[in-house]
PLY file of the C-alpha trace (Angstrom):
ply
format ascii 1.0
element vertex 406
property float x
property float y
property float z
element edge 405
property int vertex1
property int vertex2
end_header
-8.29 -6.65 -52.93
-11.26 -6.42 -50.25
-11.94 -2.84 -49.15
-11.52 -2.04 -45.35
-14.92 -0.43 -44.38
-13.22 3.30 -42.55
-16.17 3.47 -40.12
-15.51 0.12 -38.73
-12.14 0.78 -38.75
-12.29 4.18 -37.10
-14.82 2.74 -34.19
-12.77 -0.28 -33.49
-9.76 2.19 -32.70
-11.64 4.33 -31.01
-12.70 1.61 -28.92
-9.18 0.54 -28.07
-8.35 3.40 -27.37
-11.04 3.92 -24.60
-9.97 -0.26 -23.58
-6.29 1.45 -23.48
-7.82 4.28 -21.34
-9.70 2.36 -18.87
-6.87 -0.05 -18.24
-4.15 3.49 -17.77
-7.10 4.72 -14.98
-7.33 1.43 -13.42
-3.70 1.23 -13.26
-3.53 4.47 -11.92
-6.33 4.27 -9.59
-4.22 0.80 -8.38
-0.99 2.13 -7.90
-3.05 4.90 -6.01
-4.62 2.60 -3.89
-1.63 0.39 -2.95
0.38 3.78 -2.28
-2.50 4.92 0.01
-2.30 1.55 1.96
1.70 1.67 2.12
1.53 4.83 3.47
-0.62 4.45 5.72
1.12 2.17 7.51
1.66 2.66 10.94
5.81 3.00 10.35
4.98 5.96 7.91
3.09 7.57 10.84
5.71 7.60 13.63
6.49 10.82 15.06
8.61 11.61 18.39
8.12 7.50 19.25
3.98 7.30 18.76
1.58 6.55 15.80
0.32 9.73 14.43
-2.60 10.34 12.20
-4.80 13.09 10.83
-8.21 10.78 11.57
-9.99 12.70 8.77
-8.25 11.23 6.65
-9.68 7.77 7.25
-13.27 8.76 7.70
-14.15 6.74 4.42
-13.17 3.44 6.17
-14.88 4.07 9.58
-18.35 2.24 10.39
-21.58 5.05 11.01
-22.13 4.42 14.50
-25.29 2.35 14.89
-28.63 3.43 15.99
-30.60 2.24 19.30
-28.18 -0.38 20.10
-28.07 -1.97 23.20
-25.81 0.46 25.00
-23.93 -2.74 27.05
-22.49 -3.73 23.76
-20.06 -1.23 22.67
-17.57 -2.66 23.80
-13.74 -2.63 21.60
-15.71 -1.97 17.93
-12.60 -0.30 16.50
-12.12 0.83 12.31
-9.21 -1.75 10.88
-6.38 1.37 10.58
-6.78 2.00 14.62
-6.73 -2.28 14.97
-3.45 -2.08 12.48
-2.06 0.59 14.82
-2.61 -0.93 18.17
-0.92 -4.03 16.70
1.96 -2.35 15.18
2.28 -0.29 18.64
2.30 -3.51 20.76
5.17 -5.66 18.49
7.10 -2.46 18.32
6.88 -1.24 21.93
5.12 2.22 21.27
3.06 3.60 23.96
1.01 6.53 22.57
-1.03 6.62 19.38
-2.55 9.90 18.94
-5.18 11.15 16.12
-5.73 14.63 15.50
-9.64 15.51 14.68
-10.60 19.05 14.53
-7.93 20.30 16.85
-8.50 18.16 19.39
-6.77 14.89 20.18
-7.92 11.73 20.68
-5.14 9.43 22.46
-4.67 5.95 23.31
-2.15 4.53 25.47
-0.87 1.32 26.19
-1.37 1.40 29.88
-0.38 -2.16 32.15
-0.99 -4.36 29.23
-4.30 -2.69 28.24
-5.63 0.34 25.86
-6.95 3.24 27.61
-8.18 5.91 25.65
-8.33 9.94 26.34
-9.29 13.29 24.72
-7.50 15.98 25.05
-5.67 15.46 28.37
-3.48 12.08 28.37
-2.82 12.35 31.94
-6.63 13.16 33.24
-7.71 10.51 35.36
-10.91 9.90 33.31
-9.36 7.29 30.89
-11.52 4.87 29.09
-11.35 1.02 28.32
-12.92 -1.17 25.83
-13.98 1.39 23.83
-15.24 1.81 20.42
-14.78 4.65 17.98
-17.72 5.30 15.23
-17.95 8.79 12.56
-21.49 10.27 13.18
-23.64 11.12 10.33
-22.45 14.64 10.29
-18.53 13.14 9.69
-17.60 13.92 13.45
-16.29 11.17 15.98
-18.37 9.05 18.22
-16.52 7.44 20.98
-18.12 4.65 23.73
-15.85 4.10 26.37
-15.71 2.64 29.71
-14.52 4.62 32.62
-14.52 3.54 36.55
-17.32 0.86 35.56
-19.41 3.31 33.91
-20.31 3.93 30.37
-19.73 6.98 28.56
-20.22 8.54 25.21
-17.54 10.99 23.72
-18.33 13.35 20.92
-15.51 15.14 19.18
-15.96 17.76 16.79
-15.41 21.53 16.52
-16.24 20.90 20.68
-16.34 18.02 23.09
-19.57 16.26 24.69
-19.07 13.78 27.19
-22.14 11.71 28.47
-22.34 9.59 31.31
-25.10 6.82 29.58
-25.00 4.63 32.30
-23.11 3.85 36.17
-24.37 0.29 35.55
-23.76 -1.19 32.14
-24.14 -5.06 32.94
-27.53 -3.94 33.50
-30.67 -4.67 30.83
-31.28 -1.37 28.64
-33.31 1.46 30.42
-33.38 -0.93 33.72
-31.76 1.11 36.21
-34.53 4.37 34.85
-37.09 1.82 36.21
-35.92 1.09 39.60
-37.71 3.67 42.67
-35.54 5.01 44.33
-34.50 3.64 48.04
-36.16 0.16 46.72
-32.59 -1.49 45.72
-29.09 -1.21 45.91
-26.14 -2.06 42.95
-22.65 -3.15 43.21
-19.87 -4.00 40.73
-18.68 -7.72 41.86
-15.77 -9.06 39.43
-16.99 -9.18 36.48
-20.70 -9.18 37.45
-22.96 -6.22 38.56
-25.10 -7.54 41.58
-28.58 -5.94 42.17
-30.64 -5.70 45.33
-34.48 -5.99 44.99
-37.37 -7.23 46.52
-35.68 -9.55 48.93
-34.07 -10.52 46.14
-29.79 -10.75 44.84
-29.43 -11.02 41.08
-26.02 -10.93 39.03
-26.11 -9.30 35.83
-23.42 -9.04 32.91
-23.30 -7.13 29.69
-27.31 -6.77 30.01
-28.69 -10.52 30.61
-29.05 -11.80 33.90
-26.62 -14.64 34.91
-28.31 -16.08 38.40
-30.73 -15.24 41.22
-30.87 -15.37 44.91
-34.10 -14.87 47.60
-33.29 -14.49 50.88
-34.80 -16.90 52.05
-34.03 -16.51 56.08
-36.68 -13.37 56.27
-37.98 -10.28 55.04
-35.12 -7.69 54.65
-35.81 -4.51 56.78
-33.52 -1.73 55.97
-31.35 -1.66 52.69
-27.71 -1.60 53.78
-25.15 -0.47 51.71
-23.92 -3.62 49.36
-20.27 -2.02 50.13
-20.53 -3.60 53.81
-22.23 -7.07 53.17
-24.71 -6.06 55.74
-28.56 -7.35 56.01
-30.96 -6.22 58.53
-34.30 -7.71 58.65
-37.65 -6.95 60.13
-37.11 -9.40 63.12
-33.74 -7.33 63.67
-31.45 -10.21 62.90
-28.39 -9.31 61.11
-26.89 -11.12 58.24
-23.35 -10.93 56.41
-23.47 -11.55 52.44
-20.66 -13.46 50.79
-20.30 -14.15 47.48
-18.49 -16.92 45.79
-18.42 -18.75 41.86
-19.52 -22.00 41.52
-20.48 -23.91 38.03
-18.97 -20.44 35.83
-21.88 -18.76 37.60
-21.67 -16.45 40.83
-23.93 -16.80 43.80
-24.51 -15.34 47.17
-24.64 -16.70 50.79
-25.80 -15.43 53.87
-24.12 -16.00 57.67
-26.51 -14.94 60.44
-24.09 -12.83 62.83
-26.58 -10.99 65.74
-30.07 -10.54 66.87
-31.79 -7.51 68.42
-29.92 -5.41 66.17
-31.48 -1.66 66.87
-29.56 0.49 64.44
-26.11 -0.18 61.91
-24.20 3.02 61.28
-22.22 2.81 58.26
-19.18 5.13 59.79
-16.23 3.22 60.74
-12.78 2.18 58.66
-10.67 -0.42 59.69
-7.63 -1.05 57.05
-7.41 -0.40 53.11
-10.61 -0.51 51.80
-12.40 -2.58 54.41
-15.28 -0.65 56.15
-17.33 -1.69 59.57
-20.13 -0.58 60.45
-20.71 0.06 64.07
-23.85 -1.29 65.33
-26.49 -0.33 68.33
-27.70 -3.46 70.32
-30.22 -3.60 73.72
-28.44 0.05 73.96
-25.20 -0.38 74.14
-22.43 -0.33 71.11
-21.05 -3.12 69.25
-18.21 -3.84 66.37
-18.34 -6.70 63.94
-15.48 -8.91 64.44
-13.94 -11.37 62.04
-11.67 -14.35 63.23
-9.39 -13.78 60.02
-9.11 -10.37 58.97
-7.26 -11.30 55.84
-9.58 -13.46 54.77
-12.09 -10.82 55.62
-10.48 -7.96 53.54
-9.97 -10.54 49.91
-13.47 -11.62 49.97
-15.51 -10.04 47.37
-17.26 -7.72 49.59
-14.49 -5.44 49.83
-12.29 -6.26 46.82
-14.50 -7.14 44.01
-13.53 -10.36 43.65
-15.20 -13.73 43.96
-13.83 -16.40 45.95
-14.25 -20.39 44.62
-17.87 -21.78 46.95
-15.04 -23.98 48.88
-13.61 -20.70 50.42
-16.87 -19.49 51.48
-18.06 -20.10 55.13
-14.22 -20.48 56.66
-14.68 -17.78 59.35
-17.21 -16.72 62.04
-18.50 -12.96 62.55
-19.44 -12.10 65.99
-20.08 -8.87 67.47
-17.90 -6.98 70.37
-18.69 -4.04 72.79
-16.59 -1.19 71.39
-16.23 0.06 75.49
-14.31 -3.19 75.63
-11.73 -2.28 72.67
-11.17 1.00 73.19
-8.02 2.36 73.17
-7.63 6.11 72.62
-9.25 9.21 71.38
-7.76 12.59 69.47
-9.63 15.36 69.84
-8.58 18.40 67.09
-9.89 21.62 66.16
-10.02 23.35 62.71
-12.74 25.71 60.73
-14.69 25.61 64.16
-15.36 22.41 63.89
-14.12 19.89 66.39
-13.33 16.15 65.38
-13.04 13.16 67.44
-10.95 10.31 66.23
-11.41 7.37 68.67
-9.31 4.46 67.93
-9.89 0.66 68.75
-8.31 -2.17 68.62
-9.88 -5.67 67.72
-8.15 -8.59 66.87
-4.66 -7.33 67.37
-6.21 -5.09 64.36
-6.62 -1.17 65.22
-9.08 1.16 63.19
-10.40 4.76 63.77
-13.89 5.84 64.05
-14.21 9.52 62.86
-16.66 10.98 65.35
-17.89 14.59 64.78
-20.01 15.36 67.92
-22.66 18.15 68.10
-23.80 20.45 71.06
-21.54 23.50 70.28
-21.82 26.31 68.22
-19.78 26.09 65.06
-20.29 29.73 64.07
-17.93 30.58 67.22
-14.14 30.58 66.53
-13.02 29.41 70.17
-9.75 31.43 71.75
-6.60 29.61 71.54
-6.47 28.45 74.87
-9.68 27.36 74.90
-8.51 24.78 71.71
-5.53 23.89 73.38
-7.43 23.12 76.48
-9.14 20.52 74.72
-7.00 19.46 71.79
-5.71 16.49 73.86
-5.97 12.23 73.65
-7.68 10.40 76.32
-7.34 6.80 76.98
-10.88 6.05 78.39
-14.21 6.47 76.82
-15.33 8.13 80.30
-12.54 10.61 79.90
-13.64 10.66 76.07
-17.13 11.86 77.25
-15.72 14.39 80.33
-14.02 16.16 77.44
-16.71 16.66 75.14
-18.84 17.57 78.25
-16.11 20.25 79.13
-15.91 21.39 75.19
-19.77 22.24 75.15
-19.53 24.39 78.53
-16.65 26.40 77.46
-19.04 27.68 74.82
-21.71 29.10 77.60
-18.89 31.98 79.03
-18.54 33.33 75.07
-22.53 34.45 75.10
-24.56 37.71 76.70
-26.11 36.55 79.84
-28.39 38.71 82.06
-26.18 39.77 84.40
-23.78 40.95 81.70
-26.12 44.30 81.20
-25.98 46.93 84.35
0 1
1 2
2 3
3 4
4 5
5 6
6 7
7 8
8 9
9 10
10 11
11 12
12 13
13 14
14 15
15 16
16 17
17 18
18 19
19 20
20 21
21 22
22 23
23 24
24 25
25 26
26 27
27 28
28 29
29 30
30 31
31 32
32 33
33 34
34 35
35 36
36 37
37 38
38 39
39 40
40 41
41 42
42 43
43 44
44 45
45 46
46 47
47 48
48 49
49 50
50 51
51 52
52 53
53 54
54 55
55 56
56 57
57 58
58 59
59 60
60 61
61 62
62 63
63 64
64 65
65 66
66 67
67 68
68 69
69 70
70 71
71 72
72 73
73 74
74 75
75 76
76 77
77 78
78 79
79 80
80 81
81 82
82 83
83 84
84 85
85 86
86 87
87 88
88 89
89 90
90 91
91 92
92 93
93 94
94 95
95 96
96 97
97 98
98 99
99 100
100 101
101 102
102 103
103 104
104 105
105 106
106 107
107 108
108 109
109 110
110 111
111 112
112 113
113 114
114 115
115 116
116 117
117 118
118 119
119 120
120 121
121 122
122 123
123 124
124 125
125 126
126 127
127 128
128 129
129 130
130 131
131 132
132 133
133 134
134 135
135 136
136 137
137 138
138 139
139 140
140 141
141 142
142 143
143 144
144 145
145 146
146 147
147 148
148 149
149 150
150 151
151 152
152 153
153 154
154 155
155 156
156 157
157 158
158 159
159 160
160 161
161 162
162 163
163 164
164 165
165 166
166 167
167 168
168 169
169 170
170 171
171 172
172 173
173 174
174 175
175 176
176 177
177 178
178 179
179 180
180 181
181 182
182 183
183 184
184 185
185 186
186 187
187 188
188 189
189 190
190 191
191 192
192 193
193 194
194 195
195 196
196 197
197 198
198 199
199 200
200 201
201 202
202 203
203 204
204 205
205 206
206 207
207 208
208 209
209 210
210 211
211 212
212 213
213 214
214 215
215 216
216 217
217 218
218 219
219 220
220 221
221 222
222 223
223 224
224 225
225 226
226 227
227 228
228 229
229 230
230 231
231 232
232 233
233 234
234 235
235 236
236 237
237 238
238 239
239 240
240 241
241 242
242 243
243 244
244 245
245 246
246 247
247 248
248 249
249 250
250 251
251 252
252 253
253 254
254 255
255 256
256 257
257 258
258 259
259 260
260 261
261 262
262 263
263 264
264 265
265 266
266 267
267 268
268 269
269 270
270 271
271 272
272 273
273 274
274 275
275 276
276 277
277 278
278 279
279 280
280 281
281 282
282 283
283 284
284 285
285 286
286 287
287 288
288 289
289 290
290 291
291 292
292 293
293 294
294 295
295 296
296 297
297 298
298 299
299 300
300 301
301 302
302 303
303 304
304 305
305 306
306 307
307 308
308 309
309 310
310 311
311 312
312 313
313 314
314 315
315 316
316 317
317 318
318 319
319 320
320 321
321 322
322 323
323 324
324 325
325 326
326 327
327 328
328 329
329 330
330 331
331 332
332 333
333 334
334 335
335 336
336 337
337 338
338 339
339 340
340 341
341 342
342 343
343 344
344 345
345 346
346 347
347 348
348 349
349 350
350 351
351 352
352 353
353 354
354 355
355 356
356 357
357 358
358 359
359 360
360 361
361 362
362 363
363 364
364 365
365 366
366 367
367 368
368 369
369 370
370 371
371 372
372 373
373 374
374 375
375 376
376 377
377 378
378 379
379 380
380 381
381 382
382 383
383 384
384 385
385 386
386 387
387 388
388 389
389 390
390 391
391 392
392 393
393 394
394 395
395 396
396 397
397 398
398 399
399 400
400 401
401 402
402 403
403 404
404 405
């Protein structure tokens, strides 16, 4: 009979044993995983009809958030539970998923077929889109997030930091830091950004530059505000910008409306969000006047959005004498401050110029019947003028004069 060598024997056991060993922990660490991922399902979450998490608890499988990135970028970088979530939320109809950090509470909210995301206050009207939610290196939570066109960053730990990083995302890193000030002039156009500068209209989009455009028809005087699609130029012509998309890229086109413009005073409101300016011409004043005043409030000027190149150039702008639209004028009285709101009507189309006229002295709080004197709608710009006249000379009887002292 062969003899069994015992130290063999003893080491082969023992190393079964540890085989046995390793495959209970693996087992165990198994079943511990797959009980971690069931119940971390978003159905395991659910409290009073939204997702609810404790988002420490899932700081292991969130991304460090990245260092000297191109801040345009961060756009909807999300950890796979918060993807899982939103998913969940959407086939199941749930509005709200909320995540607890530190006491404070990040929300999103499925908002008009889109995620908005807020901290802290679900109803404040600073609610961001396309965001992206990082940990930091010290285990708090970075949040980039999109808000009115600008980009923020959110940090959330024992306190809050919000940062605005930039107005103008679509814009190259660190570009808008370069521009001097009063030498250009930015607007948000659909998805675009368009920039103003050096005679010059460029589009922009998540940081590269899409198309450019030189005015070609002269050298551009004063800077008007983008928000009006008004050019004035150093031979005092003035020029209306529209924009339209041609070829998946957007361009810009200018229609030549006046000469001998003096001055444009960005002032007046017609409807909605339309704006005209009221403009000063060989003295006298003047409206800009579109043929189609629909067509005038979609285009892209006012609305953000660009029009197809085929829709561009369908209506003439022309300029009329506000004297010859005028139609009334509210004078009213309040803090010591008197207002003038003159109304006109252009194109079967009425607006209100908000005129606050000096020549008084607004630390004087006028008598009663002075203000009710006064407080009164004319139908003439003469009588406009006789009232405002008559306004400034009640003012003289409330001084000292010389022959007050005897």
């Amino acid at each position: 009979m062969k003899k069994v060598n015992t130290t063999t024997k003893r080491t082969q056991d023992k190393i079964g044993k540890c085989i046995h060993i390793l495959l209970l922990l693996m087992l165990i660490m198994i079943v511990i995983l797959v009980s971690y991922k069931i119940l971390s399902l978003p159905y395991f979450n659910l409290k009073d009809g939204a997702i609810n998490r404790q988002i420490s608890d899932y700081l292991l499988q969130m991304d460090v958030e990245p260092n000297e990135k191109n801040e345009t970028w961060y756009k909807n970088e999300l950890p796979e539970f918060i993807l899982d979530d939103m998913s969940y939320a959407e086939k199941h109809q749930i509005d709200d998923i909320i995540y607890e950090f530190n006491s404070n509470v990040i929300q999103l909210t499925y908002l008009d077929n889109v995620w908005v995301l807020s901290v802290n206050s679900p109803d404040s009207i600073m609610r961001f889109e396309d965001f992206s939610i990082y940990k930091t290196k010290n285990s708090d939570i970075s949040i980039y997030g999109y808000c009115y066109d600008s980009l923020y960053q959110i940090k959330v730990g024992t306190t809050i930091e919000e940062t605005l990083l930039t107005p103008y995302p679509d814009l190259p890193s660190g570009m808008l830091d370069s521009l001097s000030s009063y030498a250009y002039d930015i607007k948000k156009v659909g998805d675009y950004t368009l920039l103003y500068k050096d005679n010059t209209y460029t589009f922009y989009k998540d940081g590269v530059e899409i198309s450019s455009y030189p005015f070609e028809e002269g050298t551009i005087n004063t800077i008007e505000s983008l928000s009006n699609g008004i050019i004035t130029t150093s031979d005092n012509e003035l020029f209306w910008i529209e924009v339209y998309m041609s070829n998946d890229k957007p361009g810009v086109q200018f229609q030549k409306v006046a000469e001998d413009i003096e001055t444009v005073y960005n002032r007046s409101t017609l409807f909605g969000k339309v704006t005209l300016p009221i403009i000063k011409k060989s003295g006298k004043y003047y409206i800009m006047v579109a043929d189609n005043w629909e067509m005038l409030k979609n285009s892209s000027i006012y609305t953000n959005n660009i029009l197809p190149k085929e829709e561009i150039g369908k209506q003439t702008l022309s300029l009329i004498a506000l004297e010859d639209c005028f139609s009334n004028a509210n004078f009213s009285y309040s803090l010591n401050t008197w207002e003038c709101d003159i109304s006109f009507m252009v194109n079967n189309t009425s607006f209100i110029y908000e005129y606050s006229f000096n020549g008084y002295d607004d630390s004087i709080d006028l008598p009663d019947e002075i203000v009710e004197k006064y407080s009164i709608t004319v139908n003439s710009m003469d009588s406009m003028w006789e009232n405002i006249e008559g306004i400034r000379k009640e003012y003289y009887s409330l001084y000292e004069h010389q022959e007050d002292f005897s």
